[in-house]
MOPAC internal coordinates of N, CA, C and O (Angstrom, degrees):
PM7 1SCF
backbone

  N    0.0000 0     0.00 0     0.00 0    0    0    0
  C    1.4493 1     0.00 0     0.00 0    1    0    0
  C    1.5210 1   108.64 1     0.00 0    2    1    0
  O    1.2310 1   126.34 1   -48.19 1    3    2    1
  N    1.4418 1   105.41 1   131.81 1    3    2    1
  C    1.8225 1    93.51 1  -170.93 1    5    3    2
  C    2.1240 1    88.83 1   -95.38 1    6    5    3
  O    1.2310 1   134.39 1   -21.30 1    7    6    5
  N    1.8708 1    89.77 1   158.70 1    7    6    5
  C    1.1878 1   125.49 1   163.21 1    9    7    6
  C    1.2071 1   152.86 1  -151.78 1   10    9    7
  O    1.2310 1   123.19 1   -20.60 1   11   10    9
  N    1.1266 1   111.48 1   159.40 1   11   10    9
  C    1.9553 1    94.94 1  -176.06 1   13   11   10
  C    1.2637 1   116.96 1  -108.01 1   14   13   11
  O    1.2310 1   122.86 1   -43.79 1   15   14   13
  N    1.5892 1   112.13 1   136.21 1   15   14   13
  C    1.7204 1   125.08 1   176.54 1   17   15   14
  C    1.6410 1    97.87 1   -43.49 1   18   17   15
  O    1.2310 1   118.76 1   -61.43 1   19   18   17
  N    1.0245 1   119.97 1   118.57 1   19   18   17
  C    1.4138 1   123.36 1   158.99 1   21   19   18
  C    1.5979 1   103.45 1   -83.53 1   22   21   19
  O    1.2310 1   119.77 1   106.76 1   23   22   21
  N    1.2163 1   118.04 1   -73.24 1   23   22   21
  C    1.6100 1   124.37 1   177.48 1   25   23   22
  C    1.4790 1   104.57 1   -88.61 1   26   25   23
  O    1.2310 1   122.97 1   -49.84 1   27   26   25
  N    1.6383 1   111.92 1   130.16 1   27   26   25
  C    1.5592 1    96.56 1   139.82 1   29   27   26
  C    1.7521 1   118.73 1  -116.50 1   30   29   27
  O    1.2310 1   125.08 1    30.99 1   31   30   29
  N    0.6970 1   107.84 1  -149.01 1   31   30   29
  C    1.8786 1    91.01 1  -153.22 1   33   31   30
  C    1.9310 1   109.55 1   -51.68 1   34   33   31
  O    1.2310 1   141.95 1  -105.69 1   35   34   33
  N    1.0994 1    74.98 1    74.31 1   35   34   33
  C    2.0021 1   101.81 1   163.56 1   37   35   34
  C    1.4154 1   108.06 1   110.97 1   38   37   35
  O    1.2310 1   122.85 1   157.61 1   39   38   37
  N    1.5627 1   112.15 1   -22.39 1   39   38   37
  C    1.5111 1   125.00 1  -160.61 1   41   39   38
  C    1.7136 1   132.84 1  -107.44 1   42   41   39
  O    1.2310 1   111.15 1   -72.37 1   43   42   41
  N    1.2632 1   134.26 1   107.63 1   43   42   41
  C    1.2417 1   115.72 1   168.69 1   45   43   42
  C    1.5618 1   112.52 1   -17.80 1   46   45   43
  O    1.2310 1   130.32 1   -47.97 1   47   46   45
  N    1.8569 1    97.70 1   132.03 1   47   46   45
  C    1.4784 1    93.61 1   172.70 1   49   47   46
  C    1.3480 1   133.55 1   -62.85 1   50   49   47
  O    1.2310 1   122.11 1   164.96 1   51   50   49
  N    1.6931 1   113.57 1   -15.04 1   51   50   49
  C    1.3235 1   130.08 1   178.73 1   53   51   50
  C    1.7762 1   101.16 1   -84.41 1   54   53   51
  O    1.2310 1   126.29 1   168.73 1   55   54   53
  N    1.2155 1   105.52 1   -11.27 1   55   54   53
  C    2.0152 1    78.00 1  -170.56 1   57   55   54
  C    1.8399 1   111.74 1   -73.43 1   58   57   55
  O    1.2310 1   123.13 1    -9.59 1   59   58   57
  N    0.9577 1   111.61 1   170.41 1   59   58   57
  C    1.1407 1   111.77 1  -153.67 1   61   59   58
  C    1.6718 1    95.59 1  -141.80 1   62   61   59
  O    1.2310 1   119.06 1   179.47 1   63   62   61
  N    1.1422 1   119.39 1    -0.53 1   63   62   61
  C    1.8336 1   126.33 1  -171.13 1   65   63   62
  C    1.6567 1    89.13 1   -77.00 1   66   65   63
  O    1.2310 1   145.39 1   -26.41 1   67   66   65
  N    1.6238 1    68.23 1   153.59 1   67   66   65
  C    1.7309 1    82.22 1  -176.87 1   69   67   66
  C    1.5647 1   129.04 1   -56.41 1   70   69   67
  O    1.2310 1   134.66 1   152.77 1   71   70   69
  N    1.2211 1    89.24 1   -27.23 1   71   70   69
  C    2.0087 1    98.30 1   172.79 1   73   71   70
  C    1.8227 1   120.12 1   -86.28 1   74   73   71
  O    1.2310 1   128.02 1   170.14 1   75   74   73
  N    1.1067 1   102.16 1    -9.86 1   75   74   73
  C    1.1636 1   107.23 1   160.34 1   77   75   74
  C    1.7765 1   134.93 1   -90.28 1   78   77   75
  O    1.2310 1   127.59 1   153.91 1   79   78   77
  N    1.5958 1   103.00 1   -26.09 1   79   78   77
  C    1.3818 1   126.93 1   165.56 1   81   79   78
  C    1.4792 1   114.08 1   -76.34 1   82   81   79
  O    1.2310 1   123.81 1   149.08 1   83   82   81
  N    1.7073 1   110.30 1   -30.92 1   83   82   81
  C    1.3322 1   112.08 1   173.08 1   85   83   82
  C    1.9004 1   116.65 1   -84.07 1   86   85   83
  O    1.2310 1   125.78 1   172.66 1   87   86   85
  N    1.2389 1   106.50 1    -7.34 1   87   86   85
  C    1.5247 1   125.43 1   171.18 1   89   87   86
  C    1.4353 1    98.42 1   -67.22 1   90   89   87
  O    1.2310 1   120.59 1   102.83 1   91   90   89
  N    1.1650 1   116.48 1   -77.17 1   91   90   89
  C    1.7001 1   118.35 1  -153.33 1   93   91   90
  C    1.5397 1   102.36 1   -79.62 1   94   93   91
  O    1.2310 1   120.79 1   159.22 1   95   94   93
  N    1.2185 1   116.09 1   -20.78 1   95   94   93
  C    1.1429 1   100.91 1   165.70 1   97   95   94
  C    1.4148 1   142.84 1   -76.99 1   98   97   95
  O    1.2310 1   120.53 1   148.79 1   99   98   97
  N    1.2947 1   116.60 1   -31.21 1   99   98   97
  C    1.5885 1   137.11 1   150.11 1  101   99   98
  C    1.7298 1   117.61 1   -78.23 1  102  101   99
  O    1.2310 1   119.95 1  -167.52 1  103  102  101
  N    1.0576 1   117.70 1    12.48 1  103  102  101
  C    1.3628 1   139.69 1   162.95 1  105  103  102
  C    1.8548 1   106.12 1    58.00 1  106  105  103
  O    1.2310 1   129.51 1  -145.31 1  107  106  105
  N    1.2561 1    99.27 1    34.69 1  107  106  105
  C    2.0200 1   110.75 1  -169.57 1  109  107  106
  C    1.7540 1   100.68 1   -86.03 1  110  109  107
  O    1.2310 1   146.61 1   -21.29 1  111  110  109
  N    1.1610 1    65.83 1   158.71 1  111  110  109
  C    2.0043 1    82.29 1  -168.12 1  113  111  110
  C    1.9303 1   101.39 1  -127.88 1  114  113  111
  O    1.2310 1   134.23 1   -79.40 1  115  114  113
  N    1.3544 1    90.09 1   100.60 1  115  114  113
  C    1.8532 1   105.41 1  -160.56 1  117  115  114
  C    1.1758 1    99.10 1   -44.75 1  118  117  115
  O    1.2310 1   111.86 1   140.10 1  119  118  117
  N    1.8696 1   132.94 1   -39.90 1  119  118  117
  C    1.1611 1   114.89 1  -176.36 1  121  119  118
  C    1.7738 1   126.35 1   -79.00 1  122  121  119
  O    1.2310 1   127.37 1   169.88 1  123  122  121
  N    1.6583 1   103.42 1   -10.12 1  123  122  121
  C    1.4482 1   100.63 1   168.19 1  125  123  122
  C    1.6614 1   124.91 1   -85.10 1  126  125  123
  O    1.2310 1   133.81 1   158.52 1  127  126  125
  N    1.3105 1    90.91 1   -21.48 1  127  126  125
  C    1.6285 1   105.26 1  -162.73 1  129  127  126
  C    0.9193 1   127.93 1   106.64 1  130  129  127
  O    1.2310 1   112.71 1   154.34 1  131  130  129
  N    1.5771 1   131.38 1   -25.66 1  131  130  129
  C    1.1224 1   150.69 1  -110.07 1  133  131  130
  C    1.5590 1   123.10 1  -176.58 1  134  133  131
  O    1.2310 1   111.55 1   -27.64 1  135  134  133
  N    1.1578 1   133.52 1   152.36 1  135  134  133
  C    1.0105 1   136.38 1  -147.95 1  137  135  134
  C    2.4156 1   100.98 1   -68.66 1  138  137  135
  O    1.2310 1   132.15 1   -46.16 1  139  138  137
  N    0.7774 1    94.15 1   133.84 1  139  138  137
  C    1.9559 1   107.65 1  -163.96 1  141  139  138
  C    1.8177 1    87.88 1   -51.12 1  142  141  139
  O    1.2310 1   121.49 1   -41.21 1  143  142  141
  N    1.1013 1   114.74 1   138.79 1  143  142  141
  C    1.6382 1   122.91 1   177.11 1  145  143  142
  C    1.5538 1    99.67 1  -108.49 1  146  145  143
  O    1.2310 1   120.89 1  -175.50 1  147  146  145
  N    1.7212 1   115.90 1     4.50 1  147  146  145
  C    1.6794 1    97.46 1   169.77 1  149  147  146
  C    1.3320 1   115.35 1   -86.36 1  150  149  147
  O    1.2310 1   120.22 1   -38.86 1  151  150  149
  N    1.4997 1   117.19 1   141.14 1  151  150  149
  C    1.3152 1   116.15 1  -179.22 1  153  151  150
  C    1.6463 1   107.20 1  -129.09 1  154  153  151
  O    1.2310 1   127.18 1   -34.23 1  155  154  153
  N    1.4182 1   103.78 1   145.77 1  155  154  153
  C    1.6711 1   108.74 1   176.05 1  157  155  154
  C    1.6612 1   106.54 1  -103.96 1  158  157  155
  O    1.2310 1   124.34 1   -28.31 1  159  158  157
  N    1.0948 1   109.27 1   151.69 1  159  158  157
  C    1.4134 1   128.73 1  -132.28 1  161  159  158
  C    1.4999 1    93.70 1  -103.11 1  162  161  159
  O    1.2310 1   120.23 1  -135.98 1  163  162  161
  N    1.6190 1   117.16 1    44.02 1  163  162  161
  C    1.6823 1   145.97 1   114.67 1  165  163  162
  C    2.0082 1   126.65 1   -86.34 1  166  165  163
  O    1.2310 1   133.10 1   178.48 1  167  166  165
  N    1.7149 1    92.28 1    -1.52 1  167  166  165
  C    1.4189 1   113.07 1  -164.56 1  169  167  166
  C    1.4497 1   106.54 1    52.17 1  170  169  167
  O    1.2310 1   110.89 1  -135.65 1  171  170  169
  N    1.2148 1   134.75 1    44.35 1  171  170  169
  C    1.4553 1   134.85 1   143.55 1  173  171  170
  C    1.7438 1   108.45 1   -78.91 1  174  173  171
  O    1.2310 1   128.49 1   -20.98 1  175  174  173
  N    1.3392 1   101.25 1   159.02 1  175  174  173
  C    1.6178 1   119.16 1  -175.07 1  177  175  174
  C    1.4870 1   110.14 1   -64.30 1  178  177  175
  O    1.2310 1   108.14 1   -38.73 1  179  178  177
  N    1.4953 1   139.76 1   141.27 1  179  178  177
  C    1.0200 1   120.97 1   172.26 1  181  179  178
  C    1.8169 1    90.01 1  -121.85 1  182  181  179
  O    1.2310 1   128.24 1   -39.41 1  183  182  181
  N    1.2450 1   101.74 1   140.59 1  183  182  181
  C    1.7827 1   133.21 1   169.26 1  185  183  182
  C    1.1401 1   106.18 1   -81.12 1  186  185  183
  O    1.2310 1   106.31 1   151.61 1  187  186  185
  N    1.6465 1   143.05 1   -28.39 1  187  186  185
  C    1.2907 1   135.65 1  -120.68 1  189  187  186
  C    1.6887 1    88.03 1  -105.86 1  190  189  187
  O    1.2310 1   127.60 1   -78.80 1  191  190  189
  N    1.6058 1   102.97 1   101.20 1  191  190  189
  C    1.9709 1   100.21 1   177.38 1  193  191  190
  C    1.9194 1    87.35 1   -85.68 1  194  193  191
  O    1.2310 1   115.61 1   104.24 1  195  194  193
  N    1.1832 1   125.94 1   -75.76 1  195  194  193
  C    1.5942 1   122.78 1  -154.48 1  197  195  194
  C    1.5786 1   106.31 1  -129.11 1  198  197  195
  O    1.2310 1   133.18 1   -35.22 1  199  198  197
  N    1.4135 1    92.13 1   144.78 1  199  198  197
  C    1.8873 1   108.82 1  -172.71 1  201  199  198
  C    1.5355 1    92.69 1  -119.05 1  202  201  199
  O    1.2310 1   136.75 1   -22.29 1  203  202  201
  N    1.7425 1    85.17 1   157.71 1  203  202  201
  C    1.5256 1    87.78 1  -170.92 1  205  203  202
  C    1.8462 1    81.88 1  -135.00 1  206  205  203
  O    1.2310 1   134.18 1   -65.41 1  207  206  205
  N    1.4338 1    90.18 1   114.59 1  207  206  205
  C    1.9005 1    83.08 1  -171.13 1  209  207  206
  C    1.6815 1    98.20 1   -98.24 1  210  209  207
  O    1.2310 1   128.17 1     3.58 1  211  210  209
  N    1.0338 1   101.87 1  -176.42 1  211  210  209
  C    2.0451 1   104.77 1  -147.80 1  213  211  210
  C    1.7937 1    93.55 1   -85.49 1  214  213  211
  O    1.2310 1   120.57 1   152.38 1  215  214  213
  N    0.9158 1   116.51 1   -27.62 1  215  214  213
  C    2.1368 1   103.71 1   168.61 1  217  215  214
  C    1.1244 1   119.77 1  -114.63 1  218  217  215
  O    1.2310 1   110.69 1  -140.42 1  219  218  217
  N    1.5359 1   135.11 1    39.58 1  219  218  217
  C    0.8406 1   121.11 1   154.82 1  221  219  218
  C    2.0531 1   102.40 1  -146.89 1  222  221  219
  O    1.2310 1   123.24 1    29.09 1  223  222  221
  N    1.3962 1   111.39 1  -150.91 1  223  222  221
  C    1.4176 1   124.72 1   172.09 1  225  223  222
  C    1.6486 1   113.77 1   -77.74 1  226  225  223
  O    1.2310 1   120.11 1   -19.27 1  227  226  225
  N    1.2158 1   117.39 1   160.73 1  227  226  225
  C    1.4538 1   126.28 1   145.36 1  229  227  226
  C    1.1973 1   120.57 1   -11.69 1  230  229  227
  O    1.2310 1   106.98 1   -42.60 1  231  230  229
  N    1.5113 1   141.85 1   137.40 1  231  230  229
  C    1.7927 1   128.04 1   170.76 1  233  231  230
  C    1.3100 1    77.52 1  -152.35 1  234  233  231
  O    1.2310 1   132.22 1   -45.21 1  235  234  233
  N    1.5992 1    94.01 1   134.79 1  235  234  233
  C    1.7752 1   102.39 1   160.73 1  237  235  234
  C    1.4914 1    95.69 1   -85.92 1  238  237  235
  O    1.2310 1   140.81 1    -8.70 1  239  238  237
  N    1.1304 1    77.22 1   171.30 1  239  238  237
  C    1.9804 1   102.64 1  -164.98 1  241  239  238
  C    1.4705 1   110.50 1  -130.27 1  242  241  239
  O    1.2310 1   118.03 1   157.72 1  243  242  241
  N    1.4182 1   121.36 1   -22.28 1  243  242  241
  C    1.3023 1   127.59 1  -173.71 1  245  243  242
  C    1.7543 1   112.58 1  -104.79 1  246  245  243
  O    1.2310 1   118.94 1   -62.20 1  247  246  245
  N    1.2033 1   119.63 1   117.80 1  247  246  245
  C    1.3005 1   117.00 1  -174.48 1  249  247  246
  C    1.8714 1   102.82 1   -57.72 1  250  249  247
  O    1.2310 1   121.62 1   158.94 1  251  250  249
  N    1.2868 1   114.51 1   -21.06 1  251  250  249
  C    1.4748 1    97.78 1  -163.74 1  253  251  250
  C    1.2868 1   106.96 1   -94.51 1  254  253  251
  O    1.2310 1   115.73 1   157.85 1  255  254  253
  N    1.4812 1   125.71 1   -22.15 1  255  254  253
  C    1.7357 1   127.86 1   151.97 1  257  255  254
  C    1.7983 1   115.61 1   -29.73 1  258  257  255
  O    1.2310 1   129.29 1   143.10 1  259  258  257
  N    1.4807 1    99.70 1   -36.90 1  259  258  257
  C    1.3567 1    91.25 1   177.81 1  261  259  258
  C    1.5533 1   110.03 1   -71.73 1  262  261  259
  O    1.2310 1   109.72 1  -174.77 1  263  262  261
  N    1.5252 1   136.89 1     5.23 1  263  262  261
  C    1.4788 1   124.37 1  -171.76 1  265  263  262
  C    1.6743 1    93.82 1   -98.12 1  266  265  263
  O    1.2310 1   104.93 1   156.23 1  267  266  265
  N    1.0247 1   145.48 1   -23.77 1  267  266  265
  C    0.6721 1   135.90 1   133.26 1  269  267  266
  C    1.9380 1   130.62 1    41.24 1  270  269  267
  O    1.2310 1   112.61 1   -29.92 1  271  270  269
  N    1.0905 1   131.55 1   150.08 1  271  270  269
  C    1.4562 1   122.83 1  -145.51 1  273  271  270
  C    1.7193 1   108.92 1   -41.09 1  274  273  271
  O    1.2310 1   125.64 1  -107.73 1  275  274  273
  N    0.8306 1   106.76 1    72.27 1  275  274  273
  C    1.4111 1   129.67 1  -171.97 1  277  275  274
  C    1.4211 1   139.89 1    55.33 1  278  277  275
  O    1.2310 1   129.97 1  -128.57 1  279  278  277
  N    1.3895 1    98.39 1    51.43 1  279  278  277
  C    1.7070 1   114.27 1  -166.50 1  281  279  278
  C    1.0943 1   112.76 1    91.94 1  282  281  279
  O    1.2310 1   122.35 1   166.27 1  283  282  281
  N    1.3693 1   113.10 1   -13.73 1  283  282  281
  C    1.6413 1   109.91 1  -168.24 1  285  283  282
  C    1.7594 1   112.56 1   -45.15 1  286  285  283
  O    1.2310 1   103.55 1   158.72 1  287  286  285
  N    1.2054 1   147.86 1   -21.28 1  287  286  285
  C    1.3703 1   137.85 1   171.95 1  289  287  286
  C    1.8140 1    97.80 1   -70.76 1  290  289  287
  O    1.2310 1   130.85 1   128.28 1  291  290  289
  N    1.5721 1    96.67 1   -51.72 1  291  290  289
  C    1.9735 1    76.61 1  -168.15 1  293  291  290
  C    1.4416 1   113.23 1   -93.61 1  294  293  291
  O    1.2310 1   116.52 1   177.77 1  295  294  293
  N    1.4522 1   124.22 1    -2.23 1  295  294  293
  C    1.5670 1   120.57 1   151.99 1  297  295  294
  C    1.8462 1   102.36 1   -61.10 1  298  297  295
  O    1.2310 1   115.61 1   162.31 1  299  298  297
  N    0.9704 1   125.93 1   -17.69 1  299  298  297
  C    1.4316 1   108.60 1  -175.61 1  301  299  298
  C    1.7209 1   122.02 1  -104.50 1  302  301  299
  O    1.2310 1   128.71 1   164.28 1  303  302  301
  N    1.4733 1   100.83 1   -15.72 1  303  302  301
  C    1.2890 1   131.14 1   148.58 1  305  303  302
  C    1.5045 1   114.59 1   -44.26 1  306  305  303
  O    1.2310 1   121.73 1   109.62 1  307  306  305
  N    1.9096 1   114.30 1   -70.38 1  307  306  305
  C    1.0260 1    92.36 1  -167.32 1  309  307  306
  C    1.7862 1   120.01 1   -86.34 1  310  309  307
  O    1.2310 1   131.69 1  -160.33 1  311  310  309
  N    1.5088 1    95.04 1    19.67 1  311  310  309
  C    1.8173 1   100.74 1  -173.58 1  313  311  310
  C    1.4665 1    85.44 1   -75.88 1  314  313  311
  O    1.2310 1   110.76 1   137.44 1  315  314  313
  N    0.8219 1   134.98 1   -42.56 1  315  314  313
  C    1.6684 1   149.31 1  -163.66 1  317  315  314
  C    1.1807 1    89.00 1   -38.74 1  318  317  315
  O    1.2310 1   130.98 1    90.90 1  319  318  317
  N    1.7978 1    96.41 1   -89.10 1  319  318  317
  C    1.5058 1   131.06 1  -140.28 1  321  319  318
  C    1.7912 1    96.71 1   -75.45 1  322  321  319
  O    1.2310 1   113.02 1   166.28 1  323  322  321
  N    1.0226 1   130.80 1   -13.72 1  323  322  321
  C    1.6829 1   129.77 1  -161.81 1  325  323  322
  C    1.3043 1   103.26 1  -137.36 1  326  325  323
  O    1.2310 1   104.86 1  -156.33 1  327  326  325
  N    1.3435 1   145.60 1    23.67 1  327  326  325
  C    1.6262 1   151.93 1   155.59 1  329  327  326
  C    1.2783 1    81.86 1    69.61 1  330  329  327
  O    1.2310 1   112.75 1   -93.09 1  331  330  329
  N    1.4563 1   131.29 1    86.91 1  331  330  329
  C    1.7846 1   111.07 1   158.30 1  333  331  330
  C    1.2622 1   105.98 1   119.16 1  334  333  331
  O    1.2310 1   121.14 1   151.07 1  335  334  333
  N    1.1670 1   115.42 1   -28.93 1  335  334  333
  C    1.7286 1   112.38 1  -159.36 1  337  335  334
  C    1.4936 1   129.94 1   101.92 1  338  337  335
  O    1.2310 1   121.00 1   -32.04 1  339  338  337
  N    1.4309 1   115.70 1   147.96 1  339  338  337
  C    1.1777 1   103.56 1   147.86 1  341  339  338
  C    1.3449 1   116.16 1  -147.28 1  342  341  339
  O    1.2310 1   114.39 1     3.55 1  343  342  341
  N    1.2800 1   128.23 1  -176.45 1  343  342  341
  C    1.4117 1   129.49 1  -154.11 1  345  343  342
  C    1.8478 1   116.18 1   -75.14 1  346  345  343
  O    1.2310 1   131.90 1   -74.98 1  347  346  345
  N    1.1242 1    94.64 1   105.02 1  347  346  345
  C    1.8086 1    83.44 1   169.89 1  349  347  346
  C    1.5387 1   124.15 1  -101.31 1  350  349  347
  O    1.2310 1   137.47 1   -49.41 1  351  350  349
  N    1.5603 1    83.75 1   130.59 1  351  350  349
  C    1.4935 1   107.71 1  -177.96 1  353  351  350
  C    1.1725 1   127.71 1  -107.47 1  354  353  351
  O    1.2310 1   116.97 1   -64.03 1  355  354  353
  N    1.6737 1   123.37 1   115.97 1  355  354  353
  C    1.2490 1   108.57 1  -152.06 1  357  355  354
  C    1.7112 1    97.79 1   -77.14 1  358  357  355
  O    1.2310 1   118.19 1     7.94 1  359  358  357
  N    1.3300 1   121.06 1  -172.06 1  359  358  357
  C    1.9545 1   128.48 1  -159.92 1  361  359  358
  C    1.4145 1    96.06 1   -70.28 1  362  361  359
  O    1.2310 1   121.00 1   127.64 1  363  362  361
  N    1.4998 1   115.69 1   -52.36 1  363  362  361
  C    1.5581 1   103.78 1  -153.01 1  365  363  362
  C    1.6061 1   106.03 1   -76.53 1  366  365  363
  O    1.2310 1   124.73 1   175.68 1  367  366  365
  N    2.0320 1   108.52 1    -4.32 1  367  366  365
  C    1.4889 1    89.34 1  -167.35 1  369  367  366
  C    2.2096 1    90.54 1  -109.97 1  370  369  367
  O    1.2310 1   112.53 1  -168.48 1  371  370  369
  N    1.0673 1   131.70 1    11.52 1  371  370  369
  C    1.4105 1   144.74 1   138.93 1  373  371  370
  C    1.8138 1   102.20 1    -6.68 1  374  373  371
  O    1.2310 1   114.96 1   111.61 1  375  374  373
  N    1.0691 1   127.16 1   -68.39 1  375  374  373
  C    1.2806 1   120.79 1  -141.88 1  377  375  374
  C    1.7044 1   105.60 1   -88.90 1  378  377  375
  O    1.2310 1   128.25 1   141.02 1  379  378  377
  N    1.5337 1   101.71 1   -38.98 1  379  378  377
  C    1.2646 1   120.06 1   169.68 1  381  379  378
  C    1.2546 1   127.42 1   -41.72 1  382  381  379
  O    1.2310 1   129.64 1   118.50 1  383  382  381
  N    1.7790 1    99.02 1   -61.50 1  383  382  381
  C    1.4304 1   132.45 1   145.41 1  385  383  382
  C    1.6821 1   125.02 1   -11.90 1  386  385  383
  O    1.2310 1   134.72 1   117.63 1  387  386  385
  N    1.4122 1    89.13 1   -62.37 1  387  386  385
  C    1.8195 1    90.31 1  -172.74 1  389  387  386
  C    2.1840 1   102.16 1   -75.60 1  390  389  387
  O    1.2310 1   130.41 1   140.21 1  391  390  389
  N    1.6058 1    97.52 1   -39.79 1  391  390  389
  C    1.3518 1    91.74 1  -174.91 1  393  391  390
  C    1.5228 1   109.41 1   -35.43 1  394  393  391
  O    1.2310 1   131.09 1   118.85 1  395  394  393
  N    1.4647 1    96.21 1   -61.15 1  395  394  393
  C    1.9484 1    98.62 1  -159.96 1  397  395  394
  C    1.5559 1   108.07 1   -81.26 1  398  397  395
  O    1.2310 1   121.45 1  -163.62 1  399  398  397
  N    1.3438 1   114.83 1    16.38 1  399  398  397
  C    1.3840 1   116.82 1   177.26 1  401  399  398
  C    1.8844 1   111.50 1  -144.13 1  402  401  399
  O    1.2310 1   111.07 1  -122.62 1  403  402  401
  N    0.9370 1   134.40 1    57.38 1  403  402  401
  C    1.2637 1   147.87 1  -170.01 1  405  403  402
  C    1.7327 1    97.14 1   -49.10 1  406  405  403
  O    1.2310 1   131.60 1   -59.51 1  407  406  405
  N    1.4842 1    95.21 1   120.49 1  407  406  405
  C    1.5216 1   101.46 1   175.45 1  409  407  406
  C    1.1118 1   138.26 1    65.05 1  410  409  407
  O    1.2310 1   127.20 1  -172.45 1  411  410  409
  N    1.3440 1   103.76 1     7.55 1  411  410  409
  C    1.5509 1   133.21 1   163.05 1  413  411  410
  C    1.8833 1   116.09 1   -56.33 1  414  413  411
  O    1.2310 1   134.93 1   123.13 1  415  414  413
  N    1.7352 1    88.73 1   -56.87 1  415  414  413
  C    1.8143 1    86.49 1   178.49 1  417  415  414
  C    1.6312 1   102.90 1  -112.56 1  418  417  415
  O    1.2310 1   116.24 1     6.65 1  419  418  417
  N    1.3055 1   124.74 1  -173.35 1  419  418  417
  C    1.5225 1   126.74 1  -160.08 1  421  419  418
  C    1.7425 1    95.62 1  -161.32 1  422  421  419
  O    1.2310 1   120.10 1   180.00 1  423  422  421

């Protein structure tokens, strides 16, 4: 199915501002900070946050686009999917998590 880069690493492919030219060129991924950890399977860098394929809307494509102004896509996800929400915890802070909250996660 063909599509078009909506984002590449954070940026319309047309912008041309300096923080966006300084993105693809140092190969940074605005929502890590830091240089993009997606790789295509030549292990070159991939830029590609969201495609916009020709019949339908926008779809991000990159799991880490979703971290984004602070979870806000999968805090709003789980208001959806869980009546309200519930707490996301990223892996390394899991263990901590259950201490000060007994029976909270499973």
């Amino acid at each position: 199915m063909a599509s078009n880069i909506v984002e590449f690493f954070g940026y319309n492919p047309g912008d041309q501002s300096a923080k966006a030219r300084k993105a693809r060129k140092s190969l940074e991924c605005p929502f890590l900070g830091r240089t993009s950890t997606k790789t295509l399977s030549d292990g070159s860098i991939s830029g590609v946050c969201t495609l916009k394929p020709m019949t339908s809307g926008p779809v991000i494509c990159c799991p880490i686009r979703l971290y984004a102004d602070d979870y806000r896509i999968l805090k709003d996800v789980a208001a959806q999917a869980f009546s309200g929400g519930i707490d996301l915890i990223t892996g390394s802070d899991v263990s901590s998590h259950r201490a000060k909250n007994p029976g909270t996660l499973t």
